[in-house]
C-alpha positions as CSV (number, residue, x, y, z in Angstrom):
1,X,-3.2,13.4,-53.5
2,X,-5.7,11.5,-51.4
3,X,-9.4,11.7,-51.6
4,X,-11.5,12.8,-48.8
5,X,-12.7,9.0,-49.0
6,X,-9.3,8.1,-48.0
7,X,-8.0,10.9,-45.9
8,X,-11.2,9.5,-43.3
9,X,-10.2,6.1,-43.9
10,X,-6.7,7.1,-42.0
11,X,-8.1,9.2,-39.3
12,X,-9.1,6.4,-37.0
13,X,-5.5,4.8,-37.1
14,X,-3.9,8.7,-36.3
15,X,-6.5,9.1,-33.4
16,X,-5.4,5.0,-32.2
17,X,-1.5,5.9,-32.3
18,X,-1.5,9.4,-30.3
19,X,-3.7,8.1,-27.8
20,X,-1.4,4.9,-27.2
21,X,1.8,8.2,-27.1
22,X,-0.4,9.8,-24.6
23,X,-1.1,7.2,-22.5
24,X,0.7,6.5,-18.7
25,X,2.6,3.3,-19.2
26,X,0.8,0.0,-17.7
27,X,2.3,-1.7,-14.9
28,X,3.5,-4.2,-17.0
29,X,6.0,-1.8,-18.7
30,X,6.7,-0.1,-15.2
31,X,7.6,-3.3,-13.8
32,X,11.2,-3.7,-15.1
33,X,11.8,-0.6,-13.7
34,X,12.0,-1.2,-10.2
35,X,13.8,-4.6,-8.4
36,X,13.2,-6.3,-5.2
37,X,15.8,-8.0,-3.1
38,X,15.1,-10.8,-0.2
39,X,18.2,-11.8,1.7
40,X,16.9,-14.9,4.4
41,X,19.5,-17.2,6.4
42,X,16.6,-20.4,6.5
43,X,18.3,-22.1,9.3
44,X,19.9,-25.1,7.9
45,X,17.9,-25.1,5.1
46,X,14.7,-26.6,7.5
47,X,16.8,-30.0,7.9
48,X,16.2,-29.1,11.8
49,X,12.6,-27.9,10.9
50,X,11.0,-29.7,8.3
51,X,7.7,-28.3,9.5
52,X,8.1,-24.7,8.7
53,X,9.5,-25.2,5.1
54,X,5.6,-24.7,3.7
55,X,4.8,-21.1,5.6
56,X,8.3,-20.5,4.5
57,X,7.5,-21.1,0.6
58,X,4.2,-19.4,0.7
59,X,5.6,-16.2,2.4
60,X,8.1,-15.9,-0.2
61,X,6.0,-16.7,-2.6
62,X,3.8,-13.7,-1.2
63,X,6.4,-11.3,-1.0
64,X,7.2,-11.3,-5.4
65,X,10.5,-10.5,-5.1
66,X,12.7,-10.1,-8.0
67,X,16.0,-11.1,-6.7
68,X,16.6,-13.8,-3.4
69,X,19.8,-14.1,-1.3
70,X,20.0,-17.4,0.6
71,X,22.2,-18.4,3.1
72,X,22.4,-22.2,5.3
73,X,20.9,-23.9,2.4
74,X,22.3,-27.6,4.0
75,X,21.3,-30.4,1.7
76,X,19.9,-28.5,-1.1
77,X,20.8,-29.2,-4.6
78,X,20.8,-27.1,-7.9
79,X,17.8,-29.0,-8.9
80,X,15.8,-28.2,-5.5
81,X,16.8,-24.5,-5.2
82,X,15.3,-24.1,-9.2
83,X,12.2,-26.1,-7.8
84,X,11.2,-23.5,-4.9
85,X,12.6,-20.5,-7.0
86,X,10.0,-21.4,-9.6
87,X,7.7,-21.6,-7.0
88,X,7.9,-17.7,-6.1
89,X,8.5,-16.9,-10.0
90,X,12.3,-16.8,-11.1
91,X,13.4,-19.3,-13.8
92,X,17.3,-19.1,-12.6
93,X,19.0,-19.9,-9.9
94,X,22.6,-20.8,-8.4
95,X,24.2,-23.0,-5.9
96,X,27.3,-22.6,-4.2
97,X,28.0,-26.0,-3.4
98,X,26.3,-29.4,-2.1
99,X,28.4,-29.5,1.4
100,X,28.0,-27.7,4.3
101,X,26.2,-24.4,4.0
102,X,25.8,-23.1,0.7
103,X,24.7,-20.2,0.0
104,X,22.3,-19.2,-3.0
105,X,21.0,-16.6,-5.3
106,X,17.5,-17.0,-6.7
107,X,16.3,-14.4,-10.0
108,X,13.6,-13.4,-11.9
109,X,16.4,-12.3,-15.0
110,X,19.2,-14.1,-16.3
111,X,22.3,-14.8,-14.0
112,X,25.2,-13.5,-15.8
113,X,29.0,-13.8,-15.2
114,X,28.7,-16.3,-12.1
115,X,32.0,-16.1,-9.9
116,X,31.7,-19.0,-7.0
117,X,34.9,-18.7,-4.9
118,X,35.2,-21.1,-2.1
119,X,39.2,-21.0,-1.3
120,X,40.0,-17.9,1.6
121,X,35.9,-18.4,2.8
122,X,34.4,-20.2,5.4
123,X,31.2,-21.0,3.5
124,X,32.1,-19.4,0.6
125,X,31.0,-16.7,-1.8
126,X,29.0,-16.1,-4.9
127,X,29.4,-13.3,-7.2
128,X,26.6,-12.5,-9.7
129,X,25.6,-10.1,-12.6
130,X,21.7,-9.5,-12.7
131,X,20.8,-6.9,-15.4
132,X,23.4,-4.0,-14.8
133,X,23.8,-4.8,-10.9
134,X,26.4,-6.9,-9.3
135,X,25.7,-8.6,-6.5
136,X,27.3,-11.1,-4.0
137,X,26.0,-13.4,-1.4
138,X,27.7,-13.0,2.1
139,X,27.8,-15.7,4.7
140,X,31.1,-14.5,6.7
141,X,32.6,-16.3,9.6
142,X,30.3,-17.4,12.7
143,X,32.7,-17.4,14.9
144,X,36.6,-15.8,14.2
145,X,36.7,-12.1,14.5
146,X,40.1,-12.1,12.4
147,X,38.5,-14.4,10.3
148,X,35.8,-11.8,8.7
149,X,38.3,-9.6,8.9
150,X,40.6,-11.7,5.8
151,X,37.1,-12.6,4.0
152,X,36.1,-8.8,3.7
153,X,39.2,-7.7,2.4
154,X,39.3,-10.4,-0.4
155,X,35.6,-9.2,-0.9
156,X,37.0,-5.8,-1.3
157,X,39.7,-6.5,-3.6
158,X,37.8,-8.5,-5.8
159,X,35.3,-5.4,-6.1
160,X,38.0,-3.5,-6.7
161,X,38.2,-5.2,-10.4
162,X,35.0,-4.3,-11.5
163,X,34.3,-1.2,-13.6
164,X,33.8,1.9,-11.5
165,X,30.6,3.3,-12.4
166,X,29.0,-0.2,-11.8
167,X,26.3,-0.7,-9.4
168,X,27.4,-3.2,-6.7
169,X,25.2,-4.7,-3.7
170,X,26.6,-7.2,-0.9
171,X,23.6,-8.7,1.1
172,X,23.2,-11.5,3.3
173,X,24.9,-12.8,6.8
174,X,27.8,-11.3,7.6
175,X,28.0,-12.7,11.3
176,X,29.6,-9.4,12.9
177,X,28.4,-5.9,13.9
178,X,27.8,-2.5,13.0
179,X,28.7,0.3,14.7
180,X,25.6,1.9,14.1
181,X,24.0,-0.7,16.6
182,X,26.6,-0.3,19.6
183,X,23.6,1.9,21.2
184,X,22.2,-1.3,21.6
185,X,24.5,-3.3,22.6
186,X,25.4,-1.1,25.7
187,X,23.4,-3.3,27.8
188,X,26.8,-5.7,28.2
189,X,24.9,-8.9,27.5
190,X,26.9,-9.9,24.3
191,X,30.1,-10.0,25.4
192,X,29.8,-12.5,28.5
193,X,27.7,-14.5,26.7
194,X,30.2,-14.6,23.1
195,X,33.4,-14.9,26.1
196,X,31.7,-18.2,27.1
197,X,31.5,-19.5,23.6
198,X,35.6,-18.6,23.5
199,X,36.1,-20.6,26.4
200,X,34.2,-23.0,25.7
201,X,35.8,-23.5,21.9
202,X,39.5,-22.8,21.5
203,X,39.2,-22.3,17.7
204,X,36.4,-19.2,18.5
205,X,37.4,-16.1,18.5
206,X,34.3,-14.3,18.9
207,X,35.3,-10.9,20.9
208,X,38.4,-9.3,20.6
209,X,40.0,-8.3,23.7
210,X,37.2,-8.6,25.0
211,X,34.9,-6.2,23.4
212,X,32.4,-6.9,19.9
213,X,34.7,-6.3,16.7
214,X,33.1,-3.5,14.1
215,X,35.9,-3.6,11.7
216,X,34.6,-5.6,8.9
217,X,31.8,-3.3,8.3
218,X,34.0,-0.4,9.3
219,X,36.4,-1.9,6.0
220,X,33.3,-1.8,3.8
221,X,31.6,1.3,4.5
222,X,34.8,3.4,4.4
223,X,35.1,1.6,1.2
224,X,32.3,4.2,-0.1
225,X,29.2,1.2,0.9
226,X,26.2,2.3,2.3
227,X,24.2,0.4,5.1
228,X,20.7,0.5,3.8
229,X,18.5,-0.9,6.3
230,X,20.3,1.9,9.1
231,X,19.8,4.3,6.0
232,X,15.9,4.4,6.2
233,X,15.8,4.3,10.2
234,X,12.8,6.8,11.3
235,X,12.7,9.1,14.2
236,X,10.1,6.1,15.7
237,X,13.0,3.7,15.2
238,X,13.3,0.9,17.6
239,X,15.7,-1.8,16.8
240,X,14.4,-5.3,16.1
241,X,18.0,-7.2,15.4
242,X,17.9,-9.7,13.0
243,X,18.8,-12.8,15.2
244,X,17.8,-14.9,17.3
245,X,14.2,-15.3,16.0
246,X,11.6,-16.7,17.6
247,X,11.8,-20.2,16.7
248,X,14.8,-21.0,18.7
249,X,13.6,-19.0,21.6
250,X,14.2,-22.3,24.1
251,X,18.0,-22.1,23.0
252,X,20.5,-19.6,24.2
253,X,22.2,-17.7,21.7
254,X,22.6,-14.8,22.9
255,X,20.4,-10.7,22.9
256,X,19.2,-10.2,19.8
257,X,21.4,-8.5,17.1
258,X,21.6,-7.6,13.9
259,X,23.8,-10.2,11.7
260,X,22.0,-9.5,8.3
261,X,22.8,-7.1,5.9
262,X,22.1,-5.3,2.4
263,X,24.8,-2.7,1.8
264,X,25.1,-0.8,-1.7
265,X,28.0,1.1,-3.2
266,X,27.4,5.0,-4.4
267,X,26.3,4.3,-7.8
268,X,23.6,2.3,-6.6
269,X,22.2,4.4,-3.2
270,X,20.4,6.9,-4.8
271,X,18.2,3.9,-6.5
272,X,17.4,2.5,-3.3
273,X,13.5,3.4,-2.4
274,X,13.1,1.0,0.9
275,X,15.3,-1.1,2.9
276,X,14.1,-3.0,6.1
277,X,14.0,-5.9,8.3
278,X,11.3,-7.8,7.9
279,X,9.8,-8.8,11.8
280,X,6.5,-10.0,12.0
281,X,4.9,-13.3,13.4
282,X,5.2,-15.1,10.2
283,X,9.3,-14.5,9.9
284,X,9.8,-14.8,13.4
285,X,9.2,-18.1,13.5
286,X,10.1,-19.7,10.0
287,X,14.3,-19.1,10.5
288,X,16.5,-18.7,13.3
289,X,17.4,-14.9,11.5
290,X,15.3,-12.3,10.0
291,X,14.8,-11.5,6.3
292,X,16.0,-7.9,5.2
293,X,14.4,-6.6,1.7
294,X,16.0,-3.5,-0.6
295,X,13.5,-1.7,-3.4
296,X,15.6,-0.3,-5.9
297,X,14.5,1.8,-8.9
């Protein structure tokens, strides 16, 4: 049996270990419990404006996110993209490709079971595993309505061999429309301005028949995906489109729509705490598009 002597000599150590039990966790332990996502299209990867490259970095850098979608990164290599990822705090990275416009994923955890597929894509896709999540990085079609069409349907098959209680997100520029926005769109400004483009190009097939194409979201969402930014629309909601931005407001491209998405599959929704474009002086004028950012728990 132990002495009194003894017994005291323990009770400081008891009193140390139920305090540390009874104590909230610190935001250090919390913080692998919740994830954010940037997806940005950076406008050829600032070849055409060098100059906003620095805001860029430090807004990035300012916004700690977790996980970053990239699309248009012209000229980068593997090399650069780790460079600027360490910059905003994640020690892995991926690159498409070196031609034309990559895309990329930037990550604060380990990259697992990297799929790049290039064949059947216009600029291509990347598939990713980041902690339980799989994600992919869109850039669809620019231009070619049937186009999208083909590339969401090989996106969709390819989902269709992962496990089904896996949590899946697509996120980035998918070049085409959502249905949800036609109440936007009513003012008839897209589709004279997208029939000159046809006219002009006989490989673009922008409208069809005429009229903006909704099916590749259509495909996706009766798929069992969820839009997330349209998700968290308020009652105050007015729609800010997330191109053409500010810095190419002496070109014509068009009204201002939304290209740029983050969509999540059931398993993942009810995870999802925030999902939003991103408009404010700053990201108006560093891309050509808008960024779009996802909390998840």
């Amino acid at each position: 049996m132990f002495s009194n002597y003894r017994l005291w000599l323990f009770i400081p150590s008891i009193i140390l270990i139920l305090s540390a039990s009874s104590c909230p966790p610190s935001a250090e332990q919390t913080a692998d419990s919740s994830l954010r996502l940037i997806t940005h299209n950076v406008y050829y990867g600032f070849t055409k404006k060098p100059e906003r490259k620095t805001q860029w970095l430090a807004w990035m850098q300012a916004q700690k996110p977790d996980i970053v979608c990239l699309q248009e990164l012209n000229e980068y290599t593997p090399e650069q993209l780790q460079e600027e990822a360490t910059s905003w705090g994640h020690a892995y990275s991926v690159l498409l490709k070196e031609n034309g416009f990559p895309t990329g994923i930037t990550s604060r955890y380990p990259l697992e079971d990297i799929v790049r597929t290039e064949e059947g894509f216009h600029h291509g896709l990347i598939r990713v595993k980041i902690r339980d999540m799989y994600l992919y990085c869109i850039h669809l079609h620019p231009s070619n309505w049937e186009f999208r069409i083909r590339e969401m349907e090989k996106i969709l098959a390819d989902i269709a061999t992962l496990p089904d209680d896996a949590p899946v997100m697509l996120a980035g520029d998918f070049n085409t429309f959502s249905l949800h926005d036609s109440i936007y769109y009513a003012h008839g400004l897209l589709e004279p301005f997208f029939a000159g483009l046809d006219s002009a190009n006989a490989q673009a097939k922008n409208l069809r028949e005429g009229k903006l194409d909704y099916t590749p979201l259509a495909l996706l969402e009766a798929a069992g995906f969820t839009d997330m930014e349209h998700s968290f629309r308020g009652e105050d909601y007015t729609f800010t489109g997330t191109f053409p931005g500010l810095l190419v407001k002496e070109e014509n491209h068009g009204a201002r729509r939304r290209l740029d998405y983050i969509f999540v599959n059931d398993v993942l929704h009810s995870r999802v705490r925030r999902a939003e474009i991103i408009a404010n002086d700053t990201t108006e004028v560093v891309s050509d598009h808008l960024p779009v950012v996802v909390d998840v728990e």
